[in-house]
C-alpha positions as CSV (number, residue, x, y, z in Angstrom):
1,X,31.2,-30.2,9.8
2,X,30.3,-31.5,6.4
3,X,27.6,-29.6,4.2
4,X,30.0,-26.1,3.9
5,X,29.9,-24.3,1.0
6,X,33.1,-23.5,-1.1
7,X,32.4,-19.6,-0.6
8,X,32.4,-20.7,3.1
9,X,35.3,-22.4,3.8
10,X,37.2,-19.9,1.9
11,X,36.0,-17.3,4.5
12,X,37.3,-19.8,7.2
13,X,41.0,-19.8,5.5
14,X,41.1,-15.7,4.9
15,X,40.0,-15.7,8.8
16,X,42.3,-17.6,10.0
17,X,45.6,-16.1,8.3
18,X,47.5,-14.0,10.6
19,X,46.9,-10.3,9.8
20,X,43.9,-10.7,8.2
21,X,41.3,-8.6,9.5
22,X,37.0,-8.8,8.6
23,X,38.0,-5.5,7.1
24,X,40.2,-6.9,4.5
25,X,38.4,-9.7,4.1
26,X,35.7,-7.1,3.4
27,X,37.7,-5.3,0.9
28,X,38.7,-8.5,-1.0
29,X,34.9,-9.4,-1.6
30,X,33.9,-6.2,-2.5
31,X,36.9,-5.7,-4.6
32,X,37.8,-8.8,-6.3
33,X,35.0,-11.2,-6.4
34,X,33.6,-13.9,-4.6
35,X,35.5,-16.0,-1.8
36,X,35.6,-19.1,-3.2
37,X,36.7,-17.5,-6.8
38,X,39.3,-15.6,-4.8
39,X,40.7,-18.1,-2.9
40,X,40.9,-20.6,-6.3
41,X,42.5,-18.4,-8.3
42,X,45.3,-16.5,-5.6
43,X,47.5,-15.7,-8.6
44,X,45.4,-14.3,-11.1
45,X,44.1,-11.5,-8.8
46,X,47.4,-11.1,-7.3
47,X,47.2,-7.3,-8.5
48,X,44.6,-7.0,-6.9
49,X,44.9,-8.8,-3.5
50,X,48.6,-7.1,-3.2
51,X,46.6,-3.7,-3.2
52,X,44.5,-4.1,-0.8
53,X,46.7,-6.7,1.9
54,X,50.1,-5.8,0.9
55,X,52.8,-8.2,-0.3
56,X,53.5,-9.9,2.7
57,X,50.3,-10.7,3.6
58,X,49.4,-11.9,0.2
59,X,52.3,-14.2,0.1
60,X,51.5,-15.6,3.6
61,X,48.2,-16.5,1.7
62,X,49.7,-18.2,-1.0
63,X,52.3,-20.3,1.1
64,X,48.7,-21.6,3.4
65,X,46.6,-22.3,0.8
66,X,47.1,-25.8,0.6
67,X,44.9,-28.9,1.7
68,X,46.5,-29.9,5.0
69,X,46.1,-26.1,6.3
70,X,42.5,-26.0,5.6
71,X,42.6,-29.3,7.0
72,X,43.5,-29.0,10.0
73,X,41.5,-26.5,9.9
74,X,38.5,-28.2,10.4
75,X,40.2,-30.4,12.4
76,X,40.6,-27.9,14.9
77,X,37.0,-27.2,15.1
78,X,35.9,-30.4,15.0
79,X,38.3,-31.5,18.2
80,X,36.2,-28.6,20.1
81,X,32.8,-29.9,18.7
82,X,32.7,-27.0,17.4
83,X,31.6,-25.4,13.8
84,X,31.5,-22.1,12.4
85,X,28.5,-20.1,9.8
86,X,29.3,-17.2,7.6
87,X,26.9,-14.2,6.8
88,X,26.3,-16.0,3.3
89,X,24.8,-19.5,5.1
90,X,21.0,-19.1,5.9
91,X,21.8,-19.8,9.5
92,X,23.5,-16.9,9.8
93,X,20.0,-14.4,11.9
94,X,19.3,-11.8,9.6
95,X,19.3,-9.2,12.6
96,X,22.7,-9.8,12.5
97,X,23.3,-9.4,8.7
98,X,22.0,-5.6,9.2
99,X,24.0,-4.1,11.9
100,X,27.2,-2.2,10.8
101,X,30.1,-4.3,10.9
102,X,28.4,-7.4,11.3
103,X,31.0,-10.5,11.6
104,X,31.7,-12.0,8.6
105,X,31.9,-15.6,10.2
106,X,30.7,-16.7,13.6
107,X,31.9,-20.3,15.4
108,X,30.1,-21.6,17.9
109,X,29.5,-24.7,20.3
110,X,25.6,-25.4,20.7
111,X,22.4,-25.4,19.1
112,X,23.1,-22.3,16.2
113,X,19.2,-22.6,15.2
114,X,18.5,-20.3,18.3
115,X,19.8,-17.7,16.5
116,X,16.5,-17.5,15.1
117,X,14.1,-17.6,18.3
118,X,13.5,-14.8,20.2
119,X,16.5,-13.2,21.4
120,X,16.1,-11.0,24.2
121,X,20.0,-9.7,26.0
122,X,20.3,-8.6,29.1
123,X,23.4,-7.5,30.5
124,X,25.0,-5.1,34.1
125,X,28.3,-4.3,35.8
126,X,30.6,-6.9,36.5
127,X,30.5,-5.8,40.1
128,X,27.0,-6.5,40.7
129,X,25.6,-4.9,44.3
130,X,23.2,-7.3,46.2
131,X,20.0,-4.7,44.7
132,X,21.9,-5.3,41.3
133,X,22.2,-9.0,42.0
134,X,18.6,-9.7,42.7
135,X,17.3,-7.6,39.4
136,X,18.7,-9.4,37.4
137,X,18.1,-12.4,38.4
138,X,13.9,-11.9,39.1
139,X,14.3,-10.6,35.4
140,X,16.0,-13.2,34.0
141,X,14.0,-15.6,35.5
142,X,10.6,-13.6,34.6
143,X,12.0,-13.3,31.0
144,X,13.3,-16.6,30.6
145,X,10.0,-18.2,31.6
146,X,8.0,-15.7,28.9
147,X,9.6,-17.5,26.5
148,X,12.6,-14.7,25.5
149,X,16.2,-17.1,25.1
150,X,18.5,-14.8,27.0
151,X,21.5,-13.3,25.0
152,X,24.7,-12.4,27.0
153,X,28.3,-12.3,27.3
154,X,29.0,-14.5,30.1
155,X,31.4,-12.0,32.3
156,X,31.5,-12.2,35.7
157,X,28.5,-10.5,37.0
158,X,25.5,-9.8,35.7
159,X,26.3,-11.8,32.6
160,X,26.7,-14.9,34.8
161,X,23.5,-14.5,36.9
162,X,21.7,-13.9,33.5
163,X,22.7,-17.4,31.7
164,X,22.5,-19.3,35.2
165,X,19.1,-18.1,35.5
166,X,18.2,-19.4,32.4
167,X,19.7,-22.7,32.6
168,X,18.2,-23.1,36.3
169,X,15.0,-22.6,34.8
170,X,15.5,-25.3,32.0
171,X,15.5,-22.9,29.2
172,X,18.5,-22.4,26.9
173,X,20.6,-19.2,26.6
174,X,23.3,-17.6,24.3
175,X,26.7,-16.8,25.3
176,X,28.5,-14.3,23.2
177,X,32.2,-14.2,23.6
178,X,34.8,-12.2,23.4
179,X,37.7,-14.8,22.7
180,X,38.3,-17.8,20.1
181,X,35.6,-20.9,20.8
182,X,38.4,-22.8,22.9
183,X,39.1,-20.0,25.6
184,X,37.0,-20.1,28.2
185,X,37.1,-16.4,29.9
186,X,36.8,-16.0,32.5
187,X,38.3,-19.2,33.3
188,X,35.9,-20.1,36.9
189,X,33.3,-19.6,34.6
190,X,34.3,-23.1,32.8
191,X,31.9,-25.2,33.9
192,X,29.0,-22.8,32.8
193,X,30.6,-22.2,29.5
194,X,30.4,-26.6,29.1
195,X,26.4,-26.4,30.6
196,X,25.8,-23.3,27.8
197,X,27.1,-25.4,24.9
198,X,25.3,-28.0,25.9
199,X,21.7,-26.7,26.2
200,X,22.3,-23.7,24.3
201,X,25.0,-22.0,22.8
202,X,28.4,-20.1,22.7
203,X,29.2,-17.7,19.6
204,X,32.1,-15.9,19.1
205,X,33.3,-13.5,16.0
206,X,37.3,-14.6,17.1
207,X,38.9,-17.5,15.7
208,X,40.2,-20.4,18.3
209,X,42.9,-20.0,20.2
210,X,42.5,-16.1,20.5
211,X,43.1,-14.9,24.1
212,X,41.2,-12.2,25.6
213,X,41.9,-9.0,25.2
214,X,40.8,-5.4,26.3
215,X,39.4,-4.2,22.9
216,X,37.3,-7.4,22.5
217,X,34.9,-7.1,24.2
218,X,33.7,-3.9,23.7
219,X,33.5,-5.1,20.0
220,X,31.5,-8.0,20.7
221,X,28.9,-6.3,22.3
222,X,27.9,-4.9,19.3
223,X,26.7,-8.6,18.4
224,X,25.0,-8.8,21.9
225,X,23.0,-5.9,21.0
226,X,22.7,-6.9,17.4
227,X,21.5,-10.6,17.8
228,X,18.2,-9.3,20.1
229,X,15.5,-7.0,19.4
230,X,15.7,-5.5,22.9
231,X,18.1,-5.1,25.2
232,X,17.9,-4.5,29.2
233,X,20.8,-3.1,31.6
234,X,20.0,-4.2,35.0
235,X,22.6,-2.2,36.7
236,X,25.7,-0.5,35.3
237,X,28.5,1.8,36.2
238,X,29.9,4.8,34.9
239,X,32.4,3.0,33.1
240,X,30.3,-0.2,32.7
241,X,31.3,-2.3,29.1
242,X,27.1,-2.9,29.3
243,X,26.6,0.9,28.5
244,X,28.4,0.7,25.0
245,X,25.8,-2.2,24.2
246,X,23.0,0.0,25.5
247,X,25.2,2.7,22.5
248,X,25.1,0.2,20.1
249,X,21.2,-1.1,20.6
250,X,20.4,2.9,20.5
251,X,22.6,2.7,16.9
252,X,20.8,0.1,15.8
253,X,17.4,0.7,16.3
254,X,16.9,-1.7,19.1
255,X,14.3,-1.3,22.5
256,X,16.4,-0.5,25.5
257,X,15.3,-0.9,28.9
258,X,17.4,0.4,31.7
259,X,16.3,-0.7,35.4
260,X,17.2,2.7,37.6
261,X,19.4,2.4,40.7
262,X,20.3,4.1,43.9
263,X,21.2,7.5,43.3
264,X,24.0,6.7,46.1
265,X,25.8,3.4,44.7
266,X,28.5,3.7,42.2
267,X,27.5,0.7,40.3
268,X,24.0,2.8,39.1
269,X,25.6,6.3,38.2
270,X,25.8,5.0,34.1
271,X,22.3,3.4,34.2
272,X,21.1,6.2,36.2
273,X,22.7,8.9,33.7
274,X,21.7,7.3,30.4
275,X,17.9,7.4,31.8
276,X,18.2,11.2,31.9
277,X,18.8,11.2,28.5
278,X,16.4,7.9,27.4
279,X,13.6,8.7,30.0
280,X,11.5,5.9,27.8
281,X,13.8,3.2,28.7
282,X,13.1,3.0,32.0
283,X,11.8,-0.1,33.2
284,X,11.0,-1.0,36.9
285,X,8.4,-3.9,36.2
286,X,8.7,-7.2,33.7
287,X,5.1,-6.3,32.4
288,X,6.8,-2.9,31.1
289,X,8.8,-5.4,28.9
290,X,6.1,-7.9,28.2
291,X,3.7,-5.1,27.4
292,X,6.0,-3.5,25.1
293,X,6.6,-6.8,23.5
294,X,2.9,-7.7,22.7
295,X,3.1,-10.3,25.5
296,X,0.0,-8.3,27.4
297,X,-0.3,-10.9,30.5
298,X,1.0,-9.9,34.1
299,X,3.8,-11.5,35.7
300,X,4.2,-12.6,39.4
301,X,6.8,-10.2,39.7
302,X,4.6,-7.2,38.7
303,X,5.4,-5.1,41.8
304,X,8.1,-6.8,43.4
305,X,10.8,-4.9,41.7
306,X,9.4,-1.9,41.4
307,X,9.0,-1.7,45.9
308,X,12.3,-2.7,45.7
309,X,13.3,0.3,43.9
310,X,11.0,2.3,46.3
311,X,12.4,0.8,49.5
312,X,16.2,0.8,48.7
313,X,15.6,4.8,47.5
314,X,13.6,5.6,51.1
315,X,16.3,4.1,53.0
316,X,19.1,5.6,51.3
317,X,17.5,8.6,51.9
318,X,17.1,8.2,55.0
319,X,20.1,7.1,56.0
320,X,21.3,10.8,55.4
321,X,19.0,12.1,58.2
322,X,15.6,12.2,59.7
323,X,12.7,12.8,57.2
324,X,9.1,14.0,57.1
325,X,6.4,12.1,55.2
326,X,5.4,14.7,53.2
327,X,9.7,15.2,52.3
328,X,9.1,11.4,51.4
329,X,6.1,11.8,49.2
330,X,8.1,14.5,47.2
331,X,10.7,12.2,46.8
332,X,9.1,8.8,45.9
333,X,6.3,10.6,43.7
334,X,3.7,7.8,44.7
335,X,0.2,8.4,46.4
336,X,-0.3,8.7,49.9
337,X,-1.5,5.2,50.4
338,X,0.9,3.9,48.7
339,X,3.7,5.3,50.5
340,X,2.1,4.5,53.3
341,X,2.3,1.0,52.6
342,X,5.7,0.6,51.7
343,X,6.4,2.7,54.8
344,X,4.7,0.5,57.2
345,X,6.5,-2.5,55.4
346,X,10.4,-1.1,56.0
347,X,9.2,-0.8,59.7
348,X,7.5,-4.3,60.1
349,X,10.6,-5.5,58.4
350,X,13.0,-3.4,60.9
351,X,14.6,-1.1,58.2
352,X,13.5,2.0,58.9
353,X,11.7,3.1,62.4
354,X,8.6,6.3,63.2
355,X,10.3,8.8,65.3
356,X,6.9,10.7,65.9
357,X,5.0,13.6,64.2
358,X,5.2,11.8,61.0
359,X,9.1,11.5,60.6
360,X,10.9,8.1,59.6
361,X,15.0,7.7,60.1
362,X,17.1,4.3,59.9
């Protein structure tokens, strides 16, 4: 806790005043001056400062700034092992420090120096499907073992399955949350949230003891998106909060991957409709990520996904009604062998059945 800058711990105070919001603190700095110059000399910019945060707030500033407030403080923090950068410490990932709105001061529980390894987020509907369930996981575990430290906002979900993964595999990963460092949310998720801080870390924009609330999280996915230079949906609703990351990564220049889905579940419809506008994003395969990412050599899982996709689109298919091979090679797009393969694998396996004359049904 020791080492903080003046400029820094002034930027704790302003954040933690009721009514202060990054945008006023914002204002102030590019206004007045310096935060630790502000914050030392309250009554000589009170002009100023009354401007731009009104009276009241301005007074509530003056009546806190004394030592046992910003005492306690860091007192607080410290009782969480817990500590906090700004986006003037060197810490503080300069992917970050470009994206609009960036947060002006991040705490966190962990290691903070994997802010600066290679930050890869992945993130899906809270309501994963059993299809959406097991891509994320063979990519999280395929990514995680590449090397990528996996950014996400552990939600129930796909956010969970990604930093478990992780974790199983003995490699840290980055929570990003959505409420103050010392509420856990969702609260069955505790136990994960203790493993996270302890072999990687938890980050949050929100001082402690904020609950959570609708419009958070949305926010914070802007810093999901914006810690990572990529960022993959593995399955997502229509009204998925994992498609306004997939927004903000488009905003800010970042690679998107989106994993397509069954044209018949729910829980695809926003993946599947964002890849009619972002064709390039889609990724059925880890070596479309690791290729992209100058990371050229082939993964275990180089076609398991991608007959997954296959095989949950034939069936689904087919359970509408009877259908002819060549009906299915239309559909699937893939060669004849290939199909053919995949075919006589859903019938081995009991899936699907050959009704004769080259037609397939459920």
């Amino acid at each position: 806790m020791s080492g903080h800058s003046k400029n820094d711990l002034a930027l704790l105070f302003f954040n933690s005043v009721e009514g202060m919001s990054q945008k006023k603190i914002a204002e102030m700095l590019d206004t007045v001056g310096e935060p630790g110059e502000i914050l030392g000399r309250l009554g000589a910019f009170s002009a100023e400062l009354t401007d731009i945060l009104g009276a009241p707030l301005y007074n509530l500033l003056k009546d806190l700034n004394n030592a046992d407030y910003k005492r306690r403080l860091l007192d607080g923090l410290r009782a969480q092992n817990a500590s906090f950068i700004t986006f003037l410490d060197g810490e503080y990932p300069d992917s970050l420090r470009e994206i609009h709105d960036f947060p002006i001061i991040l705490f966190y529980k962990g290691d903070i120096n994997l802010l600066k390894g290679d930050l890869f987020s992945i993130v899906g509907t809270r309501n994963l499907s059993s299809y959406g369930r097991r891509v994320t996981r063979e990519f999280s575990d395929e990514l995680s073992r590449a090397g990528f430290i996996l950014v996400s906002g552990m939600a129930r979900g796909a956010d969970t399955v990604v930093h478990k993964t992780a974790l199983e595999n003995g490699k840290p990963t980055v929570a990003v949350w959505g409420t103050g460092i010392d509420v856990v949310y969702p609260s069955e998720n505790r136990a994960l949230a203790e493993e996270i801080a302890e072999k990687g870390l938890i980050v949050t924009e929100y001082r402690p003891k904020i609950p959570p609330m609708n419009y958070h999280f949305p926010h914070r996915n802007r810093i999901i998106s914006g810690l990572s230079h990529s960022v993959l949906v593995t399955e997502a609703g229509e009204k998925s909060g994992s498609l306004i990351t997939v927004n903000y990564a488009v905003d800010q220049g970042k690679n998107v991957y989106i994993v397509p889905g069954s044209i018949y579940s729910p829980e695809s419809r926003g993946a599947n409709k964002f890849l009619k506008k972002f064709q390039g994003a889609i990724v059925t395969d880890i070596n479309d990520i690791l290729e992209d990412c100058n990371r050229g050599e082939k993964s275990k899982a180089e076609t398991g996904i991608v007959l997954d996709i296959v095989e949950t689109l034939i069936v689904n298919e087919l359970q509408k009604g009877e259908k002819h091979f060549d009906e299915l090679l239309e559909l699937t797009g893939l060669e004849v062998n290939k199909l053919n393969s995949i075919l006589t694998s859903l019938m081995l396996s009991g899936q699907i059945e050959d009704t004769g004359n080259n037609y397939y049904s459920v």
